[in-house]
VEXVEX-344909 format. One record per residue (C-alpha): x, y, z. Coordinates in nm, 4 decimals. Each point is the difference from the previous one (the first is absolute). Layout:
BEGIN
@xx: X	yy: Y	zz: Z
...
END
This chain:
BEGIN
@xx: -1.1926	yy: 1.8825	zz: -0.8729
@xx: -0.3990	yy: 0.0825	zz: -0.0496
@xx: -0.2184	yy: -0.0932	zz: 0.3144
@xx: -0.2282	yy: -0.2505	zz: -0.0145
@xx: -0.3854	yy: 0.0289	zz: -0.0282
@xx: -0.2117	yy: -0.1674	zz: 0.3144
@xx: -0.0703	yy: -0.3333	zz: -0.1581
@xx: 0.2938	yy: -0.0461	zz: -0.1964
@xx: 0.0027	yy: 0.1991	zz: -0.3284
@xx: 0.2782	yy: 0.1915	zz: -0.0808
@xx: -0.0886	yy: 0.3869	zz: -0.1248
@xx: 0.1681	yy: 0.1845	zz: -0.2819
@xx: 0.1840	yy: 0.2315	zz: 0.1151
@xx: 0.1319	yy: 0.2404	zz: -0.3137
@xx: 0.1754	yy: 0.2952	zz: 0.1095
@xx: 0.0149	yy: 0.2608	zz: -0.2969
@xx: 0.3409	yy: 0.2266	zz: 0.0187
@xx: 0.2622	yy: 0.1970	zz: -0.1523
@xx: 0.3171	yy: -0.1471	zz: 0.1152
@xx: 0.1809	yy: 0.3907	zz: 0.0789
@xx: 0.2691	yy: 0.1099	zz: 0.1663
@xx: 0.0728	yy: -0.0214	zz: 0.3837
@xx: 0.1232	yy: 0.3518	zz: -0.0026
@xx: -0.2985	yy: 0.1658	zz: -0.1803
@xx: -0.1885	yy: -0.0414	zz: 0.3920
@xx: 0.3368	yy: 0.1239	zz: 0.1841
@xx: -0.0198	yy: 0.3724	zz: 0.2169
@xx: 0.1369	yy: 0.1436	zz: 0.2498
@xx: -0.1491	yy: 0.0156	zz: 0.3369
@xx: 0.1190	yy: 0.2160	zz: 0.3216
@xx: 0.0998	yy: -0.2214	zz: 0.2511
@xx: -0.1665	yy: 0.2186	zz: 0.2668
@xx: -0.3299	yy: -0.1382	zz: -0.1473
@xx: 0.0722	yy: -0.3139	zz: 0.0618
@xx: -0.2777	yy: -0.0814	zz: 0.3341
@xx: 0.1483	yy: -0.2173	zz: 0.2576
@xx: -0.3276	yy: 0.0175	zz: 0.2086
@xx: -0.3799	yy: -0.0384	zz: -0.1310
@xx: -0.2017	yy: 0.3222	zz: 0.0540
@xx: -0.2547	yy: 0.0355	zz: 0.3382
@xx: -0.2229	yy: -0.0634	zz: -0.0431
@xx: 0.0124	yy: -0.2258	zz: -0.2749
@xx: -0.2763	yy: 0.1436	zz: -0.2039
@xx: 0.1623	yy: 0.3563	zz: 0.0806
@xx: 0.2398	yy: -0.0773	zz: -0.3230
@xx: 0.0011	yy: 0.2001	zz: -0.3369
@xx: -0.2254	yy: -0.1541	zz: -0.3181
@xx: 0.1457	yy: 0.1219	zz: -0.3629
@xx: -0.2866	yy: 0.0127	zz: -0.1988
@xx: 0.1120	yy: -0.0915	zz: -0.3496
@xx: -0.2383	yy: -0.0002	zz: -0.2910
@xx: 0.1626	yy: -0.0537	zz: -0.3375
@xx: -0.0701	yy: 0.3579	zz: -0.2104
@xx: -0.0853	yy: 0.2096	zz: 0.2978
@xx: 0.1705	yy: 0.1782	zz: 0.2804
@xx: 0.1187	yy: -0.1341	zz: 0.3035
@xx: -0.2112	yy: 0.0209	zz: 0.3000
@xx: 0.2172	yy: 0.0007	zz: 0.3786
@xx: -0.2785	yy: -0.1930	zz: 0.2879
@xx: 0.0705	yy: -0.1860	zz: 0.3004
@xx: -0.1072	yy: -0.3573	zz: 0.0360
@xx: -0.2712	yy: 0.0194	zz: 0.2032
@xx: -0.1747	yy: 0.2141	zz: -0.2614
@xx: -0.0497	yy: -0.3444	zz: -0.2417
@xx: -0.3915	yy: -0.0524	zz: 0.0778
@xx: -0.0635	yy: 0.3122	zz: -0.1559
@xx: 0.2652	yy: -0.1025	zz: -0.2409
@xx: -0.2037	yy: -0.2867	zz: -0.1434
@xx: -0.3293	yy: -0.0829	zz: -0.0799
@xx: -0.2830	yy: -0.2591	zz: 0.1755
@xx: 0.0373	yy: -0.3132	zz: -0.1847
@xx: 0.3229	yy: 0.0183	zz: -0.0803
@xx: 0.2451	yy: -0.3234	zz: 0.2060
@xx: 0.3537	yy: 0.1023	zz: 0.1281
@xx: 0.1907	yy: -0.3561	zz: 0.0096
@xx: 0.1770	yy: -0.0557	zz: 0.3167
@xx: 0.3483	yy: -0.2302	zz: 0.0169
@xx: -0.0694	yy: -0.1992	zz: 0.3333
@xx: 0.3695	yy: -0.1454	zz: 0.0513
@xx: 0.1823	yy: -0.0016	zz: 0.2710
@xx: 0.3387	yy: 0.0841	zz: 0.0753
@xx: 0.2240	yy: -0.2658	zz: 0.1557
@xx: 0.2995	yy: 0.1009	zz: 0.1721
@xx: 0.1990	yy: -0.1817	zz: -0.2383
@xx: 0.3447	yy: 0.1601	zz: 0.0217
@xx: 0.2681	yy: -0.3189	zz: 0.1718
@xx: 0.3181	yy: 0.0372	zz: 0.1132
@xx: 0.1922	yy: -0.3228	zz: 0.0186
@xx: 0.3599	yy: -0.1549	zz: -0.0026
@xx: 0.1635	yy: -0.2407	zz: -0.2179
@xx: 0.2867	yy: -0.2036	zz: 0.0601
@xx: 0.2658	yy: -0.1365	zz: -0.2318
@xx: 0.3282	yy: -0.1177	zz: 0.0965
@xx: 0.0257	yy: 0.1610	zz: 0.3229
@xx: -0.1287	yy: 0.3275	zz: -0.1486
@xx: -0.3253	yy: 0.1834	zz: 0.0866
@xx: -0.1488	yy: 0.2216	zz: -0.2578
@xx: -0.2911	yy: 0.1850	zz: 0.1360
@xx: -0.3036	yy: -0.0177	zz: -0.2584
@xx: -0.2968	yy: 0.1943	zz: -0.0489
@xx: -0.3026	yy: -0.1241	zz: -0.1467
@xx: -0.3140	yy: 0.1651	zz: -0.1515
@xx: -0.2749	yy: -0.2439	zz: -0.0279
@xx: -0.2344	yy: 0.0911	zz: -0.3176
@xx: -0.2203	yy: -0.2977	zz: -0.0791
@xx: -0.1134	yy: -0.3407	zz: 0.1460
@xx: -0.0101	yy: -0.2980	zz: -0.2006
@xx: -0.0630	yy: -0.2517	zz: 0.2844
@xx: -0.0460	yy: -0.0348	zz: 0.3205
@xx: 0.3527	yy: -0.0067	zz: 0.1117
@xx: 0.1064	yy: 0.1976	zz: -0.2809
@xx: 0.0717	yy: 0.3450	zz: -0.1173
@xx: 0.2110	yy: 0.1827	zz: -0.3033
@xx: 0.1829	yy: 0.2522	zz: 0.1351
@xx: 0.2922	yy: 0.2415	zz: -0.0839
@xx: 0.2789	yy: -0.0937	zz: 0.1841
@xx: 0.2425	yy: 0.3076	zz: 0.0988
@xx: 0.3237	yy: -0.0476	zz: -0.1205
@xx: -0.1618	yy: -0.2679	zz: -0.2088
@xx: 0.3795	yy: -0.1344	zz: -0.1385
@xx: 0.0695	yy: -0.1354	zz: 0.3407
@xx: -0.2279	yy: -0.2203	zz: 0.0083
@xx: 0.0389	yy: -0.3381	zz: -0.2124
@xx: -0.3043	yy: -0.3108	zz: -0.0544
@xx: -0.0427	yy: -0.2218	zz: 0.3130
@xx: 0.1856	yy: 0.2326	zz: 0.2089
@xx: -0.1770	yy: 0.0939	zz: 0.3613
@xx: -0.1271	yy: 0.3586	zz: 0.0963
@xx: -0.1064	yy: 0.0258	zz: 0.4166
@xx: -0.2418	yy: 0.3281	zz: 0.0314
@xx: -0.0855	yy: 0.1460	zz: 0.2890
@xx: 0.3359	yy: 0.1111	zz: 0.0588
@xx: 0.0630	yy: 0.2131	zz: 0.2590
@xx: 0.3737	yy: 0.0104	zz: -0.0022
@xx: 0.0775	yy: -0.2669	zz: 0.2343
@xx: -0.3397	yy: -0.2858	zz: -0.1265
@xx: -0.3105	yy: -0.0638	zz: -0.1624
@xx: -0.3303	yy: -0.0261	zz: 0.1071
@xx: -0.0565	yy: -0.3116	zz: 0.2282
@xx: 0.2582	yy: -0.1751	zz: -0.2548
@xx: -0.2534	yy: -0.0729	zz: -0.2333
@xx: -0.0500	yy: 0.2501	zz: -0.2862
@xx: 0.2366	yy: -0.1597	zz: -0.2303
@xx: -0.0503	yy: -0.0357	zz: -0.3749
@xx: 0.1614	yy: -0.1700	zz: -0.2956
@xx: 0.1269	yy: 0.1959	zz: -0.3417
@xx: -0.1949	yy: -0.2735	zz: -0.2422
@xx: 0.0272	yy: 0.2496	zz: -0.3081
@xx: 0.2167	yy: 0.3187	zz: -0.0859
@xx: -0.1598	yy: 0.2616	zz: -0.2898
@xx: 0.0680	yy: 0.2765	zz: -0.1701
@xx: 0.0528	yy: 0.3694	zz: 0.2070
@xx: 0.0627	yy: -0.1642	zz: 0.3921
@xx: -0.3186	yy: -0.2096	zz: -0.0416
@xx: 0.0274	yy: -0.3390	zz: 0.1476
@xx: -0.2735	yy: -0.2705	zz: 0.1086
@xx: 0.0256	yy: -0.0875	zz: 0.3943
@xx: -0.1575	yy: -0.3019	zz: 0.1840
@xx: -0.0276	yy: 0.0811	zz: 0.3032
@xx: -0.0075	yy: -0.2986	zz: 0.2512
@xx: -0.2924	yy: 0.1241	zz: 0.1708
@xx: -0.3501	yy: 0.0039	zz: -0.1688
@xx: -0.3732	yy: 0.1331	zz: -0.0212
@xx: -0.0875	yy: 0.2047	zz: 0.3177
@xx: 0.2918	yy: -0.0691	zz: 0.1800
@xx: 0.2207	yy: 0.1420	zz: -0.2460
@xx: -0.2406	yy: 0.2795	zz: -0.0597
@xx: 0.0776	yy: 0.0924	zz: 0.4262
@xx: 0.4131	yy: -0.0180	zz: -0.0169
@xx: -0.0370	yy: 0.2419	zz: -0.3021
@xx: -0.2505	yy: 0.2259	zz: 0.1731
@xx: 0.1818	yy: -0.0274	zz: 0.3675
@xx: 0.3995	yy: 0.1035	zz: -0.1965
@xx: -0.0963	yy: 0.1692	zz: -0.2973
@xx: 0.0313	yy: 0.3520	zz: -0.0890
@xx: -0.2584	yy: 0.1969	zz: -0.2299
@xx: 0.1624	yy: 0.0611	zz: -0.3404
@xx: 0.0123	yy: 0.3340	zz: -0.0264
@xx: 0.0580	yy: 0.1870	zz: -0.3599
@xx: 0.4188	yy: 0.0300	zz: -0.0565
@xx: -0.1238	yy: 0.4097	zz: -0.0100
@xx: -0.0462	yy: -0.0389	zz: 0.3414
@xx: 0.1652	yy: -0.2669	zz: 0.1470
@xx: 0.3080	yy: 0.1927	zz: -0.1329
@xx: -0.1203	yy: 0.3449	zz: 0.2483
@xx: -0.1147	yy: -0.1786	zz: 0.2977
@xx: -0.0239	yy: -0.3407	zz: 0.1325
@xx: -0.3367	yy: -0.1551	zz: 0.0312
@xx: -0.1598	yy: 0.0361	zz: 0.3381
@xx: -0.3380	yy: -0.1264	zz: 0.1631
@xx: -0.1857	yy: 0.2818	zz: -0.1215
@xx: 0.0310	yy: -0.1612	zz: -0.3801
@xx: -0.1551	yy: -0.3279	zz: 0.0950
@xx: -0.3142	yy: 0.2538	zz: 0.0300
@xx: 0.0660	yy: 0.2392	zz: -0.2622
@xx: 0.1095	yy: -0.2150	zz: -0.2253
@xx: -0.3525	yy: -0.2034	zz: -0.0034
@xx: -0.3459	yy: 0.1151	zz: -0.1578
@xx: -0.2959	yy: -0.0057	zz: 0.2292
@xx: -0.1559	yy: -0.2490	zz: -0.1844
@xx: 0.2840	yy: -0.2363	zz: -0.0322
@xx: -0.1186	yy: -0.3805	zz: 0.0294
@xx: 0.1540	yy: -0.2193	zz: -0.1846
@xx: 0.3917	yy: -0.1063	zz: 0.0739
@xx: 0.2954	yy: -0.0392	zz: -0.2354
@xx: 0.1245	yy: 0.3239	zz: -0.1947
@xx: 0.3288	yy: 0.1699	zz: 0.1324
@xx: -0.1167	yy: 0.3314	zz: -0.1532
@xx: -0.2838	yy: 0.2128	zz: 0.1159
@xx: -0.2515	yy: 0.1035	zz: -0.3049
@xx: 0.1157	yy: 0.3327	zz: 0.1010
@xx: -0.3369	yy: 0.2147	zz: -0.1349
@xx: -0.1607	yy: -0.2013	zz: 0.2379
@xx: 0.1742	yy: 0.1556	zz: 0.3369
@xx: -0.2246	yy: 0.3229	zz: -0.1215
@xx: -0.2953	yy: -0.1336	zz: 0.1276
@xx: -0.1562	yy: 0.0253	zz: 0.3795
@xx: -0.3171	yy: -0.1614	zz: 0.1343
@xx: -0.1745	yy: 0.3629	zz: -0.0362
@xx: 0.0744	yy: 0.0457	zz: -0.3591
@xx: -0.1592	yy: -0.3864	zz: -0.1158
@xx: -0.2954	yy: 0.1404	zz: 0.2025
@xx: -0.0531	yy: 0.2975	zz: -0.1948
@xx: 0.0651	yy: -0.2011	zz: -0.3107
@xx: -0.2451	yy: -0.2319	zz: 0.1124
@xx: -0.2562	yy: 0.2762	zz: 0.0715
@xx: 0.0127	yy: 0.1501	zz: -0.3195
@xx: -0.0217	yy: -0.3341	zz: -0.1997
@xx: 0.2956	yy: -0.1280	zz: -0.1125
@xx: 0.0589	yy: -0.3467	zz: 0.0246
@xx: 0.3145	yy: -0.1708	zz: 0.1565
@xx: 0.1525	yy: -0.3330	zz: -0.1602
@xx: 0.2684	yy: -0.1667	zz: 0.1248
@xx: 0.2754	yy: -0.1789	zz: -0.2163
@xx: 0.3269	yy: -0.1857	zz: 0.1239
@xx: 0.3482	yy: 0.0439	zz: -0.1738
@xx: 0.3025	yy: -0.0951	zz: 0.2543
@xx: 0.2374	yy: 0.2660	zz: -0.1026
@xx: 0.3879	yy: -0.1368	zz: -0.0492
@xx: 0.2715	yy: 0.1597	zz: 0.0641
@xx: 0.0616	yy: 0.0167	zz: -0.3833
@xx: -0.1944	yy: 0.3280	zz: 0.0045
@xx: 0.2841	yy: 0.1258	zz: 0.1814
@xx: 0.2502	yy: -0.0951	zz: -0.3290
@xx: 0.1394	yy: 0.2510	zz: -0.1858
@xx: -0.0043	yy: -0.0250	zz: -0.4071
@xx: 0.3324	yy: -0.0562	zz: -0.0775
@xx: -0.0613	yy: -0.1004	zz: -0.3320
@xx: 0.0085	yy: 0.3153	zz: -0.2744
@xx: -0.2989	yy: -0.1099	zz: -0.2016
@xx: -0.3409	yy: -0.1478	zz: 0.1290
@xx: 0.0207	yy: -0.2935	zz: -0.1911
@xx: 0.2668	yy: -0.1117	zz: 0.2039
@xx: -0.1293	yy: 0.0637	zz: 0.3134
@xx: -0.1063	yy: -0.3471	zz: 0.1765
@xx: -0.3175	yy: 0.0567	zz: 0.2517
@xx: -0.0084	yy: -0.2138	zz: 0.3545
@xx: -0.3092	yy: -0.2131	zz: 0.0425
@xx: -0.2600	yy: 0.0816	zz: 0.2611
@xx: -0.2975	yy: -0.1849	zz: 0.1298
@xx: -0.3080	yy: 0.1080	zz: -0.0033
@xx: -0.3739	yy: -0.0917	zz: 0.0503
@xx: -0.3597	yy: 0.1693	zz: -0.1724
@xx: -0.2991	yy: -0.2040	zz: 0.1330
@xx: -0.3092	yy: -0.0630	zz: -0.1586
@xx: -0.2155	yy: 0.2032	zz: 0.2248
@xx: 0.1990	yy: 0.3381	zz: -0.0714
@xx: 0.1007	yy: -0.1142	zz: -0.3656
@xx: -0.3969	yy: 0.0053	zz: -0.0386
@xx: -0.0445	yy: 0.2943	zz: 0.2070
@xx: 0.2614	yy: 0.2318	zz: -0.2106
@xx: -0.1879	yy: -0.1049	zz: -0.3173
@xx: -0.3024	yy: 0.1203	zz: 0.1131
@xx: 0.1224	yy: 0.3328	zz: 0.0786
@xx: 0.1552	yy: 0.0497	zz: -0.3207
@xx: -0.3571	yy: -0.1434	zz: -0.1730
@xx: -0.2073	yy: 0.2803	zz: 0.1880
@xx: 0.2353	yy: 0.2448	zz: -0.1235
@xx: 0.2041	yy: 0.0592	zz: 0.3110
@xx: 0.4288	yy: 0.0382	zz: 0.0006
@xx: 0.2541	yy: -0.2681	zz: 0.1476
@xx: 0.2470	yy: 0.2649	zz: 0.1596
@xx: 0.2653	yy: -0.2579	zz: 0.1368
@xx: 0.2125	yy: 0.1455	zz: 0.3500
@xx: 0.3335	yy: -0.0789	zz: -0.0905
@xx: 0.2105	yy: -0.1690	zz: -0.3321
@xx: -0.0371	yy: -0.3725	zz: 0.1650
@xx: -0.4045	yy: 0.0166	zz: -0.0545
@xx: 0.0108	yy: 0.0953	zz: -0.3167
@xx: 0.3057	yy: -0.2237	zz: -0.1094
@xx: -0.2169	yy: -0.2950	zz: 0.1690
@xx: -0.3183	yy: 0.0838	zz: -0.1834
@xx: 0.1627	yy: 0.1045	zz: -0.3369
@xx: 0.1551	yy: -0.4062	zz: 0.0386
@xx: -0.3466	yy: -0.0966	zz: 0.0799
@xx: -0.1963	yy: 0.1987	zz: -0.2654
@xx: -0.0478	yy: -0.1760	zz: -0.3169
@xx: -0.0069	yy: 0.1707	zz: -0.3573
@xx: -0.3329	yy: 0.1404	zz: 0.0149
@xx: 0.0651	yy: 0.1596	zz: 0.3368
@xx: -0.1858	yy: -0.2326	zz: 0.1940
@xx: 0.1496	yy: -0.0779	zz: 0.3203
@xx: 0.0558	yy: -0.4052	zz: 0.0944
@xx: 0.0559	yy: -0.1355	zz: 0.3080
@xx: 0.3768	yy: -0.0902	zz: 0.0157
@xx: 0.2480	yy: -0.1660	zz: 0.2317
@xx: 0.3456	yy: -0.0614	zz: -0.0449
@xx: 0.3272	yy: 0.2389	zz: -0.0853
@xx: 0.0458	yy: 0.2721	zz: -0.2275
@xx: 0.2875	yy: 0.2146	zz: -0.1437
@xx: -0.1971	yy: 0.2051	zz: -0.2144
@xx: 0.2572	yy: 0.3076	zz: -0.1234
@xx: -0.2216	yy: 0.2741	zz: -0.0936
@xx: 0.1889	yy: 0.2815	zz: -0.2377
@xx: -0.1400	yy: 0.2426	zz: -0.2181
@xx: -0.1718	yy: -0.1283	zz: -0.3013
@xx: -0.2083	yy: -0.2525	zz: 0.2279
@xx: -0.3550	yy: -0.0124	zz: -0.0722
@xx: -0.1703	yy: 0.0276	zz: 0.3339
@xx: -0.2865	yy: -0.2232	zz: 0.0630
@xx: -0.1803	yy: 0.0269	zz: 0.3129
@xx: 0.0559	yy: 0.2776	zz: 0.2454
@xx: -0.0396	yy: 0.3732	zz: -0.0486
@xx: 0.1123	yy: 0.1888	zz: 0.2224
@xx: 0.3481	yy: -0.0356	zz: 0.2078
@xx: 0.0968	yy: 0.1101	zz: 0.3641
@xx: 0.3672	yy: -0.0498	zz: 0.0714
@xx: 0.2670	yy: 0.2204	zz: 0.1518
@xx: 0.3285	yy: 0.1610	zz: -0.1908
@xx: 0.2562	yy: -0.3221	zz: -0.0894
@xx: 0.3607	yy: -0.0049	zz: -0.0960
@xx: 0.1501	yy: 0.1215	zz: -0.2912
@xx: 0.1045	yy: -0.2797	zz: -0.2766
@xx: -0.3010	yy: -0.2022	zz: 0.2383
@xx: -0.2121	yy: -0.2669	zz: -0.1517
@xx: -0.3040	yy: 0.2132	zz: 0.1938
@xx: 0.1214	yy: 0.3407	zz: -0.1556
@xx: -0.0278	yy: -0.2359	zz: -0.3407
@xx: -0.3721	yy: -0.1092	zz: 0.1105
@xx: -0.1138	yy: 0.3443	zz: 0.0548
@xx: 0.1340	yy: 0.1795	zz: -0.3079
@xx: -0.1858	yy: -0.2968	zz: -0.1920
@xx: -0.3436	yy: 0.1074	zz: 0.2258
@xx: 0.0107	yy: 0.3334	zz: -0.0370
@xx: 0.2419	yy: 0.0288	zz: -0.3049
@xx: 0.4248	yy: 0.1007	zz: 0.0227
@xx: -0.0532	yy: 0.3659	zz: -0.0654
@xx: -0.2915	yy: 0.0315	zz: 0.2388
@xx: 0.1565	yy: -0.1928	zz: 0.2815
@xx: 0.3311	yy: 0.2110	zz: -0.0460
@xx: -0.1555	yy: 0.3486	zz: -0.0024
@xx: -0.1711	yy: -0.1813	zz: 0.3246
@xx: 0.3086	yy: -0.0551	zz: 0.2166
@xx: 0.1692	yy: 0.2827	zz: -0.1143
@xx: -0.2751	yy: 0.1845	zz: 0.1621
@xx: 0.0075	yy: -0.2188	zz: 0.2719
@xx: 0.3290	yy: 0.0821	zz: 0.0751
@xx: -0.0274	yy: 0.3922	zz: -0.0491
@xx: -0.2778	yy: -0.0299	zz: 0.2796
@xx: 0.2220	yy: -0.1862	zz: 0.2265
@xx: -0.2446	yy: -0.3246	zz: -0.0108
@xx: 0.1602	yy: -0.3289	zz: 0.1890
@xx: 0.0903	yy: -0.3032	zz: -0.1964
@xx: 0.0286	yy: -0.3582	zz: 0.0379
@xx: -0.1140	yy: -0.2325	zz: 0.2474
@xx: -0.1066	yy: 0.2457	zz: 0.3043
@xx: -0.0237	yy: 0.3015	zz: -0.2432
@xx: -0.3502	yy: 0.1490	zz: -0.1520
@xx: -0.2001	yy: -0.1415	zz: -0.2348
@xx: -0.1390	yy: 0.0356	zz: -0.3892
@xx: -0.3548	yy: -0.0672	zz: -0.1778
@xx: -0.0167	yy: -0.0679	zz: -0.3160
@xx: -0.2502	yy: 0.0040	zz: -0.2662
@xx: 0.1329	yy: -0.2026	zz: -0.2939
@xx: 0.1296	yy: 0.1221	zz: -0.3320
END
């Protein structure tokens, strides 16, 4: 579903690709390199520098001031994570099924989509209690109702709390949602709720950190600062979608989860100025550019936008708006690993993370990080 322009007209949004094959982006990855804690300091991480037609370059994340150029914006993803992993119960009969949820989008104020965990247990109008601790739930009151069953575990619960109050229960019993990569080596722990959070993180409602974000320390925006590179902020609320596999064998029948997101007017104006006086849009992490790509119209000019997007980006798609990428190393068969071979281009981006993993780089979510000038 396209987002919706501030004042109520609908952009284009015309996404140019090559419907391929899921296992053209498949390769295999060393489990060893899988990072189940964030570098320290943050900014102490490795940077691929990867420049279509020319060698790879190995830096370190705090090197990107001298990495880019005065004028040039890096576009920040300012959403926070939620702890939006529940536990709950549901009876039937006599029988209690223990249920786990995932929240992944709001769509009122006492109401959330969600993949439910196992989702077949669960029927319409049936009960869930969360907050369970093995024995009850918190203060009795974080119940919700199964209004709507989807496709892949996802179901619609109304919760019978509402607004801030619900916002609380879900804070006070929820877990963060960590990535199944690491959930499956360690359980998540207090340390995460920090970790797993950019420095600049504002604005509530994703379940998934915009991991190229957790780079970045208060000392490394100063220096970016000081050398004259602007900072914008954006707002996608990651889902837990991003967390899907591609099960399908062929893009084309791959369905994307929606995701809200917000570009005001003030940075929407601010980003086409830089791009006017010559400078680049080098978005920090695949959310900020999948928001602004939505938001850009066909002449590359950036709009301000509200509303949700599932914008699948594949090679073959004409990019509009941003020029240079910072992300870290994604999954194989990913959507992201899909995003990047379109930036940078497939043979590019798989010469890349073959390197990568010769130099013993760390992927995913806590793992090191990429920039990318586009193809």
């Amino acid at each position: 579903m396209p987002g919706r322009v501030e004042g109520g007209v609908w952009p284009r949004t015309i996404v140019q690709r090559q419907y391929m094959r899921v296992d053209l982006f498949d390769f295999d990855l060393p489990e060893e390199l899988i990072a189940l804690r964030p570098a320290e300091p943050r900014d102490s991480a490795r940077l691929l520098l990867v420049k279509p037609g020319e060698p790879f370059a190995d830096k370190s994340v705090s090197e990107l001031p001298d990495l880019l150029n005065p004028g040039d914006a890096l576009v920040f993803n300012d959403t926070k994570v939620i702890p939006a992993q529940l536990e709950g119960i549901r009876e039937r009969d006599g029988v209690t099924a223990h249920i786990s949820a995932t929240l992944h989008m709001r769509v009122g104020p006492d109401r959330w989509k969600a993949f439910l965990r196992p989702g077949k247990r669960v029927k319409e109008g049936e009960r869930i209690c969360f907050g369970h601790d093995g024995s009850s739930c918190f203060l009795g009151t974080l119940d919700a109702t199964v209004a709507e069953k989807g496709d892949a575990g996802e179901a619609l619960l109304v919760f019978d709390m509402s607004g801030a109050a619900l916002d609380e229960a879900i804070a006070a019993v929820g877990h963060i949602p960590l990535p199944p990569y690491i959930a499956s080596k360690r359980p998540e722990d207090q340390r995460d709720r920090t970790d797993y959070q950019t420095v600049y993180a504002r604005e509530e409602g994703a379940v998934a950190a915009p991991t190229a974000g957790l780079h970045f320390t208060p000392r490394l925006l100063e220096k970016l600062k000081q050398k004259g590179i602007e900072e914008h902020f954006v707002t996608l609320h990651v889902g837990a979608g991003t967390f899907l596999p591609v099960k399908a064998d062929d893009t084309a029948e791959h369905k994307m989860h929606a995701e809200i997101g917000h570009v005001s007017e003030a940075t929407a104006n601010a980003l086409n100025r830089v791009r006017a006086n010559g400078g680049r849009i080098v978005c920090v992490g695949t959310t900020s550019l999948r928001l602004l790509e939505s938001a850009a119209d066909e002449d590359g000019v950036i709009q301000p936008w509200s509303g949700a997007t599932d914008i699948f980006i594949t090679p073959g798609y004409r990019f509009r708006a941003v020029d240079m990428l910072m992300t870290n190393f994604h999954l194989p068969r990913s959507t992201l690993f899909m995003l990047v071979s379109a930036f940078s281009g497939m043979d590019t981006m798989r010469a890349a993370y073959e390197h990568a993993i010769r130099e013993n780089y760390r992927f995913y979510s806590y793992g090191d990080a990429s920039l990318l000038w586009r193809g």
